[in-house]
C-alpha positions as a printed NumPy array, in Angstrom:
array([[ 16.111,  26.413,   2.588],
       [ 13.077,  26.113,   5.074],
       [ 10.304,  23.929,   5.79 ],
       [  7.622,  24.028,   8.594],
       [  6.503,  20.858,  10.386],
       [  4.877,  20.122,  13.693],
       [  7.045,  18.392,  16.446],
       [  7.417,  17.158,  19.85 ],
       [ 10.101,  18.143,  21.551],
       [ 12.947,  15.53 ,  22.667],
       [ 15.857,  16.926,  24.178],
       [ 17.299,  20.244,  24.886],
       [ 20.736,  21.655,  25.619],
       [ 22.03 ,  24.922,  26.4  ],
       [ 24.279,  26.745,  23.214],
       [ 26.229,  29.856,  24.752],
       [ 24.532,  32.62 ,  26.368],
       [ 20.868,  32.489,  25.14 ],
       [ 20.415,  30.052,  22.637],
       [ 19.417,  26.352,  22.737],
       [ 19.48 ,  23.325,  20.518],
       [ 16.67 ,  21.643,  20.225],
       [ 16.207,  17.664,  19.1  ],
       [ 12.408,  17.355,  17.612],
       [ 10.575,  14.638,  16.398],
       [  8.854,  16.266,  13.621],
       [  5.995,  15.074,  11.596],
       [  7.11 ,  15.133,   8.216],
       [ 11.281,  15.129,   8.723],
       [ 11.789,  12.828,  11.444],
       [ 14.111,  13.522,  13.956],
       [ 15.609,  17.036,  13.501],
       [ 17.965,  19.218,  15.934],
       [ 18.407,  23.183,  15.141],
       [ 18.953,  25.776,  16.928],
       [ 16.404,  28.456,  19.368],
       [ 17.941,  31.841,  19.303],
       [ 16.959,  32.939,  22.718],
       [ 15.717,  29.437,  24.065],
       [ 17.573,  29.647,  27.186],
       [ 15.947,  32.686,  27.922],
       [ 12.672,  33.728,  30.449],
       [ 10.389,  34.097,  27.266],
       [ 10.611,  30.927,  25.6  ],
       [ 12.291,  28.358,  28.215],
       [  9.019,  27.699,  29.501],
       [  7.523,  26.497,  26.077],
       [ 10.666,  24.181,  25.444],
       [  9.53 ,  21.201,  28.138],
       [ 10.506,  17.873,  26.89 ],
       [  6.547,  16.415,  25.026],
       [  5.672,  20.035,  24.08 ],
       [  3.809,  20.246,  20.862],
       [  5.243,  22.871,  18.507],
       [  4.927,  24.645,  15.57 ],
       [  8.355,  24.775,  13.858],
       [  9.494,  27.333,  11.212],
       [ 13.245,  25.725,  10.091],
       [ 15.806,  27.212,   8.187],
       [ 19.236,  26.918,   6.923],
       [ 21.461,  28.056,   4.246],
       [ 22.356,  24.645,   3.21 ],
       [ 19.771,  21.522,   3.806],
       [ 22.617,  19.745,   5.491],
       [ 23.218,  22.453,   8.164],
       [ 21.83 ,  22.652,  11.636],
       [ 19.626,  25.019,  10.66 ],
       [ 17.393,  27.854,  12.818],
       [ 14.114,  26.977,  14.682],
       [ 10.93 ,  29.607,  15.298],
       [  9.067,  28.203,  17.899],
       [  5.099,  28.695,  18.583],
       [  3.309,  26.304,  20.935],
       [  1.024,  24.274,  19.895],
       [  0.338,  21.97 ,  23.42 ],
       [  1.928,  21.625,  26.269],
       [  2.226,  18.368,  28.514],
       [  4.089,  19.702,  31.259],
       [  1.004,  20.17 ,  33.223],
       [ -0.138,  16.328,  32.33 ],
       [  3.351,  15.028,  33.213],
       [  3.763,  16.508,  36.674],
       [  0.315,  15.549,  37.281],
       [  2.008,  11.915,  39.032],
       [  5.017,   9.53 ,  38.864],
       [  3.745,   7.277,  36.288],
       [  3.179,  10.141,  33.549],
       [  6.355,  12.01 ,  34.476],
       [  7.997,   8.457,  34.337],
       [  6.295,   8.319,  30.735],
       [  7.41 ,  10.553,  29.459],
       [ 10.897,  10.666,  30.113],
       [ 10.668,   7.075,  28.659],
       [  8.931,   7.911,  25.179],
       [ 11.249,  10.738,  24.808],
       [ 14.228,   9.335,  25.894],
       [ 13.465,   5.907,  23.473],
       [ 12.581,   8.231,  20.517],
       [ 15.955,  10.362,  20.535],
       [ 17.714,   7.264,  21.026],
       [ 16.558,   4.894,  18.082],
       [ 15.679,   7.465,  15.838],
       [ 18.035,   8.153,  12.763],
       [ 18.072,  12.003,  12.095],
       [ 16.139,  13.382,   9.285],
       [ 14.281,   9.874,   8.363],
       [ 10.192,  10.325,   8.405],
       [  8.404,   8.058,  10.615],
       [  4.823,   9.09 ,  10.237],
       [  2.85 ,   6.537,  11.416],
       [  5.204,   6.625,  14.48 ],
       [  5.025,   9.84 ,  14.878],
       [  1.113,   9.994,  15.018],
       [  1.279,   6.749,  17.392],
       [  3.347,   9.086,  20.044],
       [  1.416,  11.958,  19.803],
       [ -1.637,   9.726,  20.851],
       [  0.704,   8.197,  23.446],
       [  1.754,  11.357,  24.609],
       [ -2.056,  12.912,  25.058],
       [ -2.854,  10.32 ,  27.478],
       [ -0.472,  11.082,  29.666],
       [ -1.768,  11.466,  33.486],
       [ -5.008,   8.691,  32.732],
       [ -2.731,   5.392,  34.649],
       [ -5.281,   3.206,  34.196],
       [ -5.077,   3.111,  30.789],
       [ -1.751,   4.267,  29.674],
       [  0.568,   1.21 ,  30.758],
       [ -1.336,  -0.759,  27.553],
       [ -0.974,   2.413,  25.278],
       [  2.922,   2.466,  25.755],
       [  3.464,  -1.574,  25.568],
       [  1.191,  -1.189,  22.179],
       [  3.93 ,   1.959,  21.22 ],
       [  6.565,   0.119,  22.251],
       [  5.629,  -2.79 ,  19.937],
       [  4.999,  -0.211,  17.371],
       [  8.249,   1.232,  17.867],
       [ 10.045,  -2.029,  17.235],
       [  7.761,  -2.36 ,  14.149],
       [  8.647,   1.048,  12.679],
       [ 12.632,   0.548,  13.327],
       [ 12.409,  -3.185,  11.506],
       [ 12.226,  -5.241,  13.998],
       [  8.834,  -6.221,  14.23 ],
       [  7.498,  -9.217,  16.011],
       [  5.216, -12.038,  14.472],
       [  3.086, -13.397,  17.129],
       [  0.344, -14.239,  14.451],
       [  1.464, -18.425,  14.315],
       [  4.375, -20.567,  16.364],
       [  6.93 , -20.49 ,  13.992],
       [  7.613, -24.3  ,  15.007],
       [  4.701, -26.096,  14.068],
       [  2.248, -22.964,  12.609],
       [ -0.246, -23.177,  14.862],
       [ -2.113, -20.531,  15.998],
       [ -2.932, -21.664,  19.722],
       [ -1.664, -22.011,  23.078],
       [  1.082, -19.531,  21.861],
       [  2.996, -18.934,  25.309],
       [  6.824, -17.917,  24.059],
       [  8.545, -15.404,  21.641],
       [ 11.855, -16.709,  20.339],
       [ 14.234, -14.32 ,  21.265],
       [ 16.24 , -15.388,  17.288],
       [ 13.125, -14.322,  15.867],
       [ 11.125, -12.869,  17.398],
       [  8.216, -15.109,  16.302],
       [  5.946, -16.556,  18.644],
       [  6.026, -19.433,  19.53 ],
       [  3.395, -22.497,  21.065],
       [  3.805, -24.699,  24.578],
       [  4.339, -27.445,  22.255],
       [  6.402, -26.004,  19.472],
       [  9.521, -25.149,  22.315],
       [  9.79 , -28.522,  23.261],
       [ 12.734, -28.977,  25.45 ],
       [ 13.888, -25.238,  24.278],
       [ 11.602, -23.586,  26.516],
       [ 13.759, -22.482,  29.176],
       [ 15.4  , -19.896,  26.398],
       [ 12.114, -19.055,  24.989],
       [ 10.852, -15.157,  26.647],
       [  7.53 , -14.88 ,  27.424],
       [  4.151, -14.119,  25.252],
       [  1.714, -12.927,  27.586],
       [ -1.614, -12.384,  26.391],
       [ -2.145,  -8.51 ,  26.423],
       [  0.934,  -8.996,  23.685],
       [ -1.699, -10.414,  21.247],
       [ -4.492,  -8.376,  22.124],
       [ -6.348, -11.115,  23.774],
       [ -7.819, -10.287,  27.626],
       [ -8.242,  -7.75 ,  30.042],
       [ -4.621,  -6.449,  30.195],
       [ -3.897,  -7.08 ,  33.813],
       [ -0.958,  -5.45 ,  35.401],
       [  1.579,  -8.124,  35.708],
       [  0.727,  -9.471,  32.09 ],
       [  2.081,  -5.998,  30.473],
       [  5.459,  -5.877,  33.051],
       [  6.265,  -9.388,  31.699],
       [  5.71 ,  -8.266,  28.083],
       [  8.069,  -5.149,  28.608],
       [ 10.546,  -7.403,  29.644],
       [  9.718,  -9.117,  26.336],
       [ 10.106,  -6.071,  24.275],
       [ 13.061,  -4.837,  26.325],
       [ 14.804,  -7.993,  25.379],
       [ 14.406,  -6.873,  21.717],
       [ 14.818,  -3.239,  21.983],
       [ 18.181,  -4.375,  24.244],
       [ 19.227,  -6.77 ,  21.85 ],
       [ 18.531,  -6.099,  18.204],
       [ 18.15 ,  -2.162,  18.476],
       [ 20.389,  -1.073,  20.544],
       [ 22.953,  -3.344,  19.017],
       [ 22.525,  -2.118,  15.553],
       [ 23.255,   1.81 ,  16.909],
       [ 26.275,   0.339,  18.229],
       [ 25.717,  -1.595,  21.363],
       [ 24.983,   1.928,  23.179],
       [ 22.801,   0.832,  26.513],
       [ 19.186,   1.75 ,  26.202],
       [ 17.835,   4.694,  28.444],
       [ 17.67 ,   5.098,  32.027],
       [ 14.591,   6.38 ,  31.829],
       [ 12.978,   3.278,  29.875],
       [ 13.938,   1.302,  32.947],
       [ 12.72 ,   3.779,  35.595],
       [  9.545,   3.093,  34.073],
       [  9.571,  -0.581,  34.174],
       [ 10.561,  -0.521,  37.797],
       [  8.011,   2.154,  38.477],
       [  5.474,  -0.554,  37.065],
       [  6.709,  -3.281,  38.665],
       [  6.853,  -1.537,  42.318],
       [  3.358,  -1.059,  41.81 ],
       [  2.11 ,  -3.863,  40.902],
       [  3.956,  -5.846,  44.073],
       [  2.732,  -3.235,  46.183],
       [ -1.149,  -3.303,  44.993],
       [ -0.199,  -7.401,  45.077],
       [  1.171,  -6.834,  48.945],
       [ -2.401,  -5.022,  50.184]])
């Protein structure tokens, strides 16, 4: 059997002398591990970075095997994610998140176009915070948990929404939580596309979506803790914006 996809690359991990397995994100087959004959070695380490684009060649005697990978790059974001904190930060998050929610061998396409574009605007800070709360919400979307911040799911009104339930995950209004509002989380703005996005408006919606991803994803795999690297990023965020605050 064989098939060839595109892919970014999630995780890698050493396999005897030479070889590596690989955990993709492909295009067309999801998330997919096989194996790089030689991808511990000099020639083709430096094209398996964690966010590389690839070109992927898989094979396997049987479809449930491991299977083999070729390897060609396609892009490389190593350059773009050592270009500062926040995009190496980034990245570790995205990949990190998408290894650990992702069933093997289930497409995701629309996800999987959503963090390429993610992924390409790496290194541009001003604008990438936004991008990855948007994936994030995406990412909740794609895996079934979707929020509805469209109406309060009290009184089904569509203003002065200010809370999420954290049951629901439905939005809900200043008047609609009544004396419940202490357990509501919070609905900034920039979570309904309304505004200019400041700073502190997208840390207090990751804590939002962190509740969920916390709570009703990482629960379903199992009540495994989310990744490190998800809340590196937060507090990366969060330093900044007390120190810009502090100036």
């Amino acid at each position: 059997m064989e098939w060839r996809d595109h892919g970014i690359l999630l995780t890698l991990r050493r396999h005897g002398e030479s070889a590596a397995i690989i955990d993709v994100f492909t295009q067309e087959h999801g998330r997919h591990a096989g194996l790089v004959r030689g991808g511990a070695g000099r020639k083709i380490a430096p094209v398996l970075q964690p966010g590389a684009q690839l070109d992927l060649l898989w094979r396997a005697r049987l479809e449930d095997h491991i299977g083999s990978y070729q390897v060609e790059p396609v892009r490389s974001r190593a350059a773009a994610a050592m270009s500062g904190r926040m995009a190496l930060a980034g990245l570790n998050a995205v990949t990190a998140l998408l290894a650990f929610c992702l069933p093997e061998r289930e497409p995701h396409g629309r996800l999987y176009l959503r963090s390429e574009q993610l992924l390409d605007l790496l290194g541009q800070d001003e604008i990438w915070p936004l991008a990855y709360l948007k994936w994030e919400l995406a990412l909740l979307e794609e895996l079934g948990f979707a929020l509805d911040l469209s109406r309060c799911a009290a009184t089904g009104v569509t203003e002065d929404l200010v809370y999420v339930s954290p049951r629901s995950g439905r939005a809900v209004s200043r008047a609609g939580a009544g004396e419940w509002a202490d357990r509501m989380l919070p609905l900034p703005p920039v979570m309904r596309g309304a505004g200019d996005a400041p700073d502190h408006e997208i840390v207090q919606a990751l804590g939002t979506t962190g509740y969920f991803l916390t709570e009703r994803v990482a629960t379903a795999l199992g009540n495994r803790p989310l990744p490190n690297a998800r809340a590196r990023l937060v507090d990366l965020l969060r330093t900044g914006l007390a120190q810009r605050a502090s100036r």
